[in-house]
N, C-alpha and C positions, 0 to 999 in steps of 0.2 A: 587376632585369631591364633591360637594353637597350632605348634606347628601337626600333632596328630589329625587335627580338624582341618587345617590346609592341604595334608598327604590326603587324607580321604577326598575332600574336594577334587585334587587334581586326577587320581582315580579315577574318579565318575564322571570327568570331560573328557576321559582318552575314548577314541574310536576306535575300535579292534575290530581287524582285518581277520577275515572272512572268506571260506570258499564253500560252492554251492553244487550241488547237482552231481551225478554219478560220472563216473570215469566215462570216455566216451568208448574205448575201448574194451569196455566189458564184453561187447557181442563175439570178439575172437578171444579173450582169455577163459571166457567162463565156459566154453567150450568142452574143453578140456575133461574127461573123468565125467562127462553127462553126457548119457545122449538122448538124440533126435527127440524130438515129442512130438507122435504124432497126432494130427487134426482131428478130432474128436467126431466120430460117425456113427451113424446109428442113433435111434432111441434113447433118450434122456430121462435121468431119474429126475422130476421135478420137487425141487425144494418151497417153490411156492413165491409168493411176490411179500417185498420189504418196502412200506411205502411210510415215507416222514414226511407232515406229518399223518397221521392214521387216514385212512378216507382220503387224502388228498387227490385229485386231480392234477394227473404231472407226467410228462413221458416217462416211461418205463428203460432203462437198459436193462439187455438180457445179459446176463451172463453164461455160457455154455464152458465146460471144461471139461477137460481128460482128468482122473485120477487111477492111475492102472494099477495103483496098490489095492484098489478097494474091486468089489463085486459088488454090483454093479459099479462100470466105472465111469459112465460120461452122467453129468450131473449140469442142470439148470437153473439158475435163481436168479428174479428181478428185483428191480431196485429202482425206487421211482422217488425223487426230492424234489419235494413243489421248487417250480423256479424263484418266487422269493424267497425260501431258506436255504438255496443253493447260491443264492446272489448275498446273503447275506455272513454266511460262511465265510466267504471270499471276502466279503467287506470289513471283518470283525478283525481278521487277519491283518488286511494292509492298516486297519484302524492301529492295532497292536504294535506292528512293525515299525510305523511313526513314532509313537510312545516310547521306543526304545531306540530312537538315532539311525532305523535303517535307510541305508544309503544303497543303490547298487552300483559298481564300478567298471558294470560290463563284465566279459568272457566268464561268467558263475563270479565272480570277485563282486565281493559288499563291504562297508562298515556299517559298525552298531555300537552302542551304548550298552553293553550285558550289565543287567540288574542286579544287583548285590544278591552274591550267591553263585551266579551264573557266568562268573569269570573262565571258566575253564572248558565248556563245552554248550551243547547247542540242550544242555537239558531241558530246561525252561520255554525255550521255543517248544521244543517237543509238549511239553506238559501245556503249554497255551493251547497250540492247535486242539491237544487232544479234549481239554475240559471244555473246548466248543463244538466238539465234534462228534462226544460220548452220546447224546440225547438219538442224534441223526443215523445214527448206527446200530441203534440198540434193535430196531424189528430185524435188520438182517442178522445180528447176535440170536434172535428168534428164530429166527428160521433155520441156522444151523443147530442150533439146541434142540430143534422140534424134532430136528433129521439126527441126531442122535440118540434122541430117545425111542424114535419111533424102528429105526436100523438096531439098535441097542448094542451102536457101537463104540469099542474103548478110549478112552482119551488118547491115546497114542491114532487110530485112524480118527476122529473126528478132530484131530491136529492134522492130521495130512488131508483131510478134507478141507479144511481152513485154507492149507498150505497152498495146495494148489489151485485151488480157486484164486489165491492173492498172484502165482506167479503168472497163469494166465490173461492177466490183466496186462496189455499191450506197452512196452516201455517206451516214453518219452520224459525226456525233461521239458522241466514248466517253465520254462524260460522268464516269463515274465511274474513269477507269483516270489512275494518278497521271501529269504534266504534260501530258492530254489525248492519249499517243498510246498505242495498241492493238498489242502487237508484232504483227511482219509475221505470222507464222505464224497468230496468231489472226483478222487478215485472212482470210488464205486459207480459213480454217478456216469462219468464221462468218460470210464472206463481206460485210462490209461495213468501211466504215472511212471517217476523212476526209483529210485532204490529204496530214500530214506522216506519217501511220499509211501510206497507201497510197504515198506515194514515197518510204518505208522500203523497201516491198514491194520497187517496183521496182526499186531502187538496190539491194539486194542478188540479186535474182534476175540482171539483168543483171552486174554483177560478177560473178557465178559463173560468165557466157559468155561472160566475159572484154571484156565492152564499158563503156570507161570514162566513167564517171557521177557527179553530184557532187547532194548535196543544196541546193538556194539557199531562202531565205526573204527574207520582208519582214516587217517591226517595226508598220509602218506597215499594211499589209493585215490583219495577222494571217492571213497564206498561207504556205505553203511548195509549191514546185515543185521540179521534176527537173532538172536539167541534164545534156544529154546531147552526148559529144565526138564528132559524128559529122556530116561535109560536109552541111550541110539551109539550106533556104530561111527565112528569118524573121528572130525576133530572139536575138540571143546574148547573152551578158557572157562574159566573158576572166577566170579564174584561173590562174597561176603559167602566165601563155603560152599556154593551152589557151583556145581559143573551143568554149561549150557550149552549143546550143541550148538554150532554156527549154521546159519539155514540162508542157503540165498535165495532171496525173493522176485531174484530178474532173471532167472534161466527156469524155464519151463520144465516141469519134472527132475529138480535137483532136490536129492535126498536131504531129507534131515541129516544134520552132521555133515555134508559136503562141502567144502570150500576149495580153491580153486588153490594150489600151491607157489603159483605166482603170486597172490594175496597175502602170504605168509613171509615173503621178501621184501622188505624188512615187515617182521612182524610189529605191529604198532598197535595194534587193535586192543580200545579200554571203550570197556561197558560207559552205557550212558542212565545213571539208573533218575528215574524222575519218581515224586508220587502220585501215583496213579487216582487222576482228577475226576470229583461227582461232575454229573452234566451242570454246566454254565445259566442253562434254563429250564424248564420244568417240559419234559418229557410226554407226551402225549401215550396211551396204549399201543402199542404196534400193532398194525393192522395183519389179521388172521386169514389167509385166504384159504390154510389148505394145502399140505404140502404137495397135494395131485393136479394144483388149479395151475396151467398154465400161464406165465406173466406173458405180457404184449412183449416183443422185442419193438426196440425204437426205431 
């Protein structure tokens, strides 16, 4: 054997170590430069129900949230995933994560086998979950498309419409779902999630409205945030010439362009850019309720 072709061999037996899941300490750093968000009262603009697949019979979560940038600002949409394409989400995932050497090692600590290409970051994860998760997403990608055509509002609010919907979604880490993140659809579904789980969310819901969006993390934090390509006040980083605000997706009502200054100590933070994947299987019509139709809450 060549010793070129025994370096690559032993390459692709190394396990590389791994850390998962958001800082635990975000609740008191991200504080900071945001405030309070309050609970959402009153009358809800309804955006209507997202159900995969179309017609299915499936419990509904409701989603409710504050967006105080907009008029009207408390806003409603459900989301219902029959339970075997929610079960099977989750299975395609652990199926994948074996395929690749995942291990867990306890306290967020894993190894893996990263696939030629994907020696350097978690892109490839990213791009797997997402290419199984694009189909399952696309009627709630409907229903905020429907709500901005029908409000006839700008990509800059129908990005904070996105936005905060994603940040209102309840933070937990998944302790047990292989390299700590939750596909986006079971997000939606189960309604909670933590950082790089939920700016999956976002980073695909937005791509589907055609608003370009990049995932960034830091090593050093154990965080991942959103980067987003849109004129905003704050702080940016620069990929391939694109300035992308940083957007954090675990404090509720935190500006585009907001990040936390402690976050910037040691700055670390490098985009994770993947290519943004067709659905895995073939897509059903998204079901039409009617942005006036109230969804069931679960």
């Amino acid at each position: 054997m060549s010793a070129p072709r025994r370096a690559a061999l032993a390459a692709a037996m190394v396990l590389a170590l791994g850390s998962s899941g958001c800082c635990r300490i975000l609740s008191i750093i991200l504080e900071q430069g945001v405030e309070r968000e309050p609970s959402p009262t009153g009358p809800a603009t309804e955006l209507g129900l997202a159900a995969y697949p179309a017609g299915a019979s499936a419990p509904t979560t409701s989603h409710t949230w504050l967006d105080r940038y907009l008029k009207p600002d408390i806003y409603r949409v459900g989301y219902a995933l029959a339970p075997a394409e929610a079960a099977a989400v989750d299975g395609d995932l652990q199926t994948w994560s074996r395929k690749v050497g995942y291990e867990s090692e306890g306290k967020e600590r894993f190894r893996w086998r990263p696939p030629a290409g994907c020696e350097q970051g978690f892109a490839c994860v990213y791009q797997s979950i997402a290419a199984r998760n694009v189909a399952d997403l696309e009627p709630l990608v409907a229903r905020f498309r429907a709500r901005g055509r029908e409000a006839r509002l700008s990509t800059w609010d129908l990005t904070e419409l996105v936005v905060t919907f994603v940040q209102a979604i309840p933070y937990e880490i998944p302790e047990q779902e292989p390299f700590g993140v939750l596909p986006p659809a079971l997000v939606a579904s189960r309604r909670k999630g933590d950082c790089d789980s939920k700016a999956l969310l976002a980073h695909m819901i937005l791509h589907g409205l055609g608003v370009d969006t990049m995932m960034v993390g830091s090593s050093a934090h154990h965080h991942e945030m959103l980067g987003i390509a849109l004129p905003a006040q704050g702080t940016k980083f620069t990929y391939a010439g694109r300035d992308y605000a940083f957007t954090e997706m675990t404090a509720k009502g935190s500006p585009i362009g907001h990040i936390n200054p402690q976050l910037l100590s040691p700055d670390d933070w490098k985009a994770v850019p993947f290519t943004f994947p067709r659905a895995t299987a073939a897509a059903p019509a998204p079901a039409d309720t009617g942005a006036g139709k109230k969804p069931r809450k679960k």
